[in-house]
C-alpha positions in Angstrom: 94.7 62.1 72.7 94.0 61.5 76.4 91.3 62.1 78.8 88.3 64.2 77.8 85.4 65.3 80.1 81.9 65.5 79.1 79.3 66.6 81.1 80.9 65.5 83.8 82.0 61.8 82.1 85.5 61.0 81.5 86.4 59.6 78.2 89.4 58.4 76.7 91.4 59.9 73.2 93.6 57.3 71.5 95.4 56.9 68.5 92.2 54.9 67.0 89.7 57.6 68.2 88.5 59.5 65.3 87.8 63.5 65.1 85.9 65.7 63.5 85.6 69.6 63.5 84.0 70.7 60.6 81.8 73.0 62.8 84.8 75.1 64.6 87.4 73.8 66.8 87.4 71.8 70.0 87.0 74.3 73.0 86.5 74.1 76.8 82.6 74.8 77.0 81.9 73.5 73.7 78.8 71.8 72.4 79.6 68.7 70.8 76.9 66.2 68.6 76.5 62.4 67.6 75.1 61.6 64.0 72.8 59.1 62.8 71.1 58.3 60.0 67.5 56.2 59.5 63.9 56.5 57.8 61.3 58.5 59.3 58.7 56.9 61.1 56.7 60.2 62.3 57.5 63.7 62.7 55.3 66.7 63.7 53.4 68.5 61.0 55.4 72.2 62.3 58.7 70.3 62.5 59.4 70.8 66.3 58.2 68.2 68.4 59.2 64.5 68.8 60.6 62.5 65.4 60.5 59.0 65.7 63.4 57.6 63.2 64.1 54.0 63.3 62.4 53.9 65.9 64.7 56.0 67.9 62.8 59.4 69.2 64.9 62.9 68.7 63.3 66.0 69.8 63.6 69.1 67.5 63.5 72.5 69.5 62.5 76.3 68.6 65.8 77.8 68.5 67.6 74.9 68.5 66.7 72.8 65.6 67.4 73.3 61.9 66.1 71.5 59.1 67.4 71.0 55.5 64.9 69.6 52.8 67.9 69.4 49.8 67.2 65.8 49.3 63.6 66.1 49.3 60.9 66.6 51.2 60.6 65.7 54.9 57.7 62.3 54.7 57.9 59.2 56.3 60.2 56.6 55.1 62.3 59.4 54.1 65.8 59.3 54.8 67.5 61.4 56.6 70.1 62.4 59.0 70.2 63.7 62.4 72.6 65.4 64.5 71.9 65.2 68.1 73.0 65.2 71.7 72.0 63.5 74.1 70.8 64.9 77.5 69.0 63.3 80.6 68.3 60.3 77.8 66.4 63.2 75.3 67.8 63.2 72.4 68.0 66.7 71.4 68.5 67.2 67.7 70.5 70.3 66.4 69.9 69.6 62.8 67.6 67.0 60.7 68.1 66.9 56.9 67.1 65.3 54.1 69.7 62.5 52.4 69.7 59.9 49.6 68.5 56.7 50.3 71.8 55.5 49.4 73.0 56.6 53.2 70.3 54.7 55.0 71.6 51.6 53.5 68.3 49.7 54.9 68.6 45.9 53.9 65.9 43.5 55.1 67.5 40.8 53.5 70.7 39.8 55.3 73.7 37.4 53.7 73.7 33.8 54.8 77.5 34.2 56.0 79.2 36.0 57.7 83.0 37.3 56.7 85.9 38.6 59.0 89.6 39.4 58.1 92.1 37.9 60.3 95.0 36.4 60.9 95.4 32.4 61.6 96.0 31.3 65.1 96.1 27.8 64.1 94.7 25.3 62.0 95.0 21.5 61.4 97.1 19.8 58.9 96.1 19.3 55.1 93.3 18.7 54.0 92.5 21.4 56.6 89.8 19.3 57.8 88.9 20.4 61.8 89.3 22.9 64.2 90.7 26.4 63.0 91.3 29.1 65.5 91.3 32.6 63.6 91.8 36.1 65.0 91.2 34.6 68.2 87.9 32.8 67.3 87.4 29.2 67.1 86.3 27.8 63.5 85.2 24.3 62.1 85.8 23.7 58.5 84.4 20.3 57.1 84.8 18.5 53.9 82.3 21.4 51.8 84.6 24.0 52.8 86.8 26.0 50.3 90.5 26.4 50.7 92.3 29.0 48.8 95.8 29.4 48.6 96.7 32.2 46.3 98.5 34.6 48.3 100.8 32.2 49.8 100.0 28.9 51.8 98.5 28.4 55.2 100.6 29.0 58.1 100.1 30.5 61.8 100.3 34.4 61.4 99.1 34.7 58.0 96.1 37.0 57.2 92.8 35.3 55.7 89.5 35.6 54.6 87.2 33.3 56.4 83.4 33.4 55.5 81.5 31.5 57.8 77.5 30.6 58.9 76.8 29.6 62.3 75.1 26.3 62.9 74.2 24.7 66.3 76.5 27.1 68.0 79.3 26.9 65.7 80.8 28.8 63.2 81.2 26.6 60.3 84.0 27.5 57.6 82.7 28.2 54.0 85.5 29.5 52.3 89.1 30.6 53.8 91.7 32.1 51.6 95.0 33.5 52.0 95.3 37.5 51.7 97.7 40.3 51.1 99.4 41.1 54.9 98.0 44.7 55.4 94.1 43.5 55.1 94.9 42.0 58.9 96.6 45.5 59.7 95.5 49.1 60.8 97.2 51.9 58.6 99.9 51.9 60.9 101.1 48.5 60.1 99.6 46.8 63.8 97.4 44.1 63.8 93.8 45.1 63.6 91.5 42.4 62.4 87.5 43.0 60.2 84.5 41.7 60.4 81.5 41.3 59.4 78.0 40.3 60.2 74.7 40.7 62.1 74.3 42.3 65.3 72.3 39.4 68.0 72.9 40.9 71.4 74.2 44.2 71.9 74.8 46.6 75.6 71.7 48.2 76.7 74.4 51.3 78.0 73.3 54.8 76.5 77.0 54.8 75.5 76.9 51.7 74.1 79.7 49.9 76.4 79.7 46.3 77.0 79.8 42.5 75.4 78.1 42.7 71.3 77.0 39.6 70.3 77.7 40.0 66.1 76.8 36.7 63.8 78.0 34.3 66.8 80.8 36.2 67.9 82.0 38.4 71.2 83.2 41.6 71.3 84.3 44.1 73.7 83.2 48.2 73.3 84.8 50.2 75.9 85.4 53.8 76.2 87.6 54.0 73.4 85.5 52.2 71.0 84.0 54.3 68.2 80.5 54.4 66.6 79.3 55.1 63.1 75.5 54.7 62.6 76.3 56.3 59.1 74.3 53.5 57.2 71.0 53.5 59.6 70.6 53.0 63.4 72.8 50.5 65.4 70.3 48.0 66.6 70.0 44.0 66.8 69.6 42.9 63.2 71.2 45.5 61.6 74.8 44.7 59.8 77.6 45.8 60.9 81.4 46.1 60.1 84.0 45.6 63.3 87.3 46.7 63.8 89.3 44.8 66.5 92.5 43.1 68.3 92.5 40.2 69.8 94.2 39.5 73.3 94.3 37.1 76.1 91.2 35.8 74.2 89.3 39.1 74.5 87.8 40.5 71.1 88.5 44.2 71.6 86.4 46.3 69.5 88.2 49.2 68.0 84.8 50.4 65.6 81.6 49.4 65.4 79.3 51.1 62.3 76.4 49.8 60.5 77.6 48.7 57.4 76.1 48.5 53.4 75.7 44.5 53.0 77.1 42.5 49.9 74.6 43.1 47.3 72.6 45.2 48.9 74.0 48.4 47.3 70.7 50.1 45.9 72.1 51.1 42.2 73.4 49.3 39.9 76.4 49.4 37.1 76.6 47.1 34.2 79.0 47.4 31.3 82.5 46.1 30.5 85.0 45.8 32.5 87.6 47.7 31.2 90.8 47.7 34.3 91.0 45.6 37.5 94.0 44.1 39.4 92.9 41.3 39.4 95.2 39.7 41.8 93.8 41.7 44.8 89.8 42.2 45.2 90.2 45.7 46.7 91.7 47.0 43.9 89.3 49.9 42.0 87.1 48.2 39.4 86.8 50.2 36.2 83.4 50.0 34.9 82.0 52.3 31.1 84.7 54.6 32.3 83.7 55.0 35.4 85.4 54.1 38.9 84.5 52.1 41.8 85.6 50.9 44.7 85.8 48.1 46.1 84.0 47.8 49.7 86.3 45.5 51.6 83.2 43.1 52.2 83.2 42.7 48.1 82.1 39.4 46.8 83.6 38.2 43.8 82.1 36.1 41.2 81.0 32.3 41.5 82.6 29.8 43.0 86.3 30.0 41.6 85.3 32.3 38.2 85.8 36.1 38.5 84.7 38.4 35.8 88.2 39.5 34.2 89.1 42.8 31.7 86.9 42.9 28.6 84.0 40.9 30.3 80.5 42.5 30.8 80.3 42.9 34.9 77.6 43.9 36.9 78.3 46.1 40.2 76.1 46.2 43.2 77.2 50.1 44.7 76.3 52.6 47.1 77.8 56.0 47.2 79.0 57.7 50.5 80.5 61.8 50.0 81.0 61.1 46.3 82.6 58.3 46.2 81.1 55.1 44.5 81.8 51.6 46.2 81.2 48.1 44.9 79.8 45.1 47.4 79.3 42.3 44.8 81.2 42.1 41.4 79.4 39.5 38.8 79.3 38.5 35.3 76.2 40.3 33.5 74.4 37.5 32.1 72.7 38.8 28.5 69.4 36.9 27.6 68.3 36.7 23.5 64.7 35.2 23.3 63.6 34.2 20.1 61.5 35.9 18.1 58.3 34.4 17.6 56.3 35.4 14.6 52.3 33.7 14.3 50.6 33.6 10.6 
């Protein structure tokens, strides 16, 4: 941790930055590389030349650029991912390679709300009715809202799930409910507060820095906010999950990194459910033997029904290094038709 210089940039090292060195240790003179992943638009026919993925250009370089072809063929709309750096504003890729389509994560169609993990500010009296201020945000919840108490009652400090859409410039409450203490907290015990949405506005700096606009909300990246673009290209309109803190009314943001949205996982798993805690959504749902995780975006259910041990469920998952995570857990409806026989 501390100050790092880059091609002549200083950046800052902190306890939240993340690091990675797979490819050899960190060194004076080193080469370092970002990482994305998208769909191919175009690429040249002999590889080398200028890529155009998500509509980002890369150039792959003779001697510099390899490719990998493991998870199929190199076409357009494949997925892939890209290790780059950028120079001059070319983006110079080291390395393009096939992945599944599972790590593009592309999702044309969006949730209606938006969800963030937080802790309350404060809130008005019951029925809860009014102006709620949560994770330094300002909230209105109105007589369709849902209120959920089961991990403790509403008080100032106390960490939540608020889902929310925005209307007319305000974010309108959908459901808030009470939630275990360490969903509000980094993995040090500090605060550190979720979100999730849809990226409106975001910094036209190369390095990102600035005010992002995400489903009605402000955040701050500075120089020691991290990027992920590990589920396609951070861009307005793609969804995104946010780490932050909150201070002096600034919305901090620790990460920002395109993020799978509920339901949009592209397999499937349907079976019985055959173990889940029930009394905490995160907990790892255990599906024909198999598994899953739960995403922290998971949506449970319908209304105030959850599918419970022995039920048939239905898991919408995506899979990241081998791991399996679940974004939506429903019942799996079964259908018997009639059979019709004719003279």
């Amino acid at each position: 941790m501390g100050d790092w210089v880059v091609d002549g940039v200083t950046y800052t090292a902190d306890a939240s930055t993340q690091f990675e060195q797979e490819k050899g240790p960190y060194l004076v003179g080193g080469s370092y590389t970002n990482e994305a992943y998208g769909s191919v638009d175009s690429f040249p026919a002999a590889l080398f030349g200028s890529w155009v993925i998500d509509g980002v250009t890369y150039v792959a370089s003779v001697g510099m650029t390899q490719f990998k072809q493991d998870d199929g063929p190199f076409a357009p709309g494949a997925c892939v991912k890209v290790e780059y750096a950028t120079v001059d504003g070319i983006n110079h890729a080291s390395e393009i390679e096939t992945q599944s389509g599972d790590d593009c994560g592309s999702n044309p169609s969006l949730p209606s709300e938006s969800k963030v993990y937080a802790t309350i500010d404060s809130f008005p009296a019951d029925p809860f009715i009014g102006a709620w201020q949560i994770g330094g945000v300002a909230y209105e919840a109105t007589a369709q809202t849902q209120f959920k108490q089961e991990h403790g009652a509403f008080a100032n400090g106390v960490c939540v799930q608020a889902e929310y859409r925005k209307n007319g410039g305000v974010n309108t409450l959908s459901e808030v409910e009470t939630e275990s203490a360490y969903k509000c907290e980094d993995g040090g015990g500090s605060p550190q507060f979720k979100s999730y949405g849809t990226v409106e506005v975001m910094p036209a700096a190369a390095d990102m820095t600035g005010v992002w606009q995400i489903s009605g909300i402000d955040y701050t990246a500075n120089l020691t906010t991290t990027f992920s673009q590990e589920h396609g290209f951070l861009a307005v309109g793609a969804y995104v999950e946010v780490y932050y803190t909150e201070s002096g009314g600034v919305n901090t943001a620790v990460k920002i990194e395109t993020h799978v949205a509920p339901g949009s996982g592209k397999d499937y798993v349907v079976g019985e459910l055959e173990s889940h805690d029930g009394t905490d959504d995160w907990n790892d749902w255990v599906v024909n033997g198999q598994t899953i995780k739960a995403d922290p975006v998971i949506k449970v259910g319908s209304g105030s029904q959850a599918p419970q041990v022995g039920q048939r469920v239905m898991l919408s998952t995506y899979q990241v290094n081998g791991v399996r995570y679940a974004t939506t857990a429903t019942f799996a409806n079964q259908a018997f038709l009639p059979l019709v026989t004719t003279p």
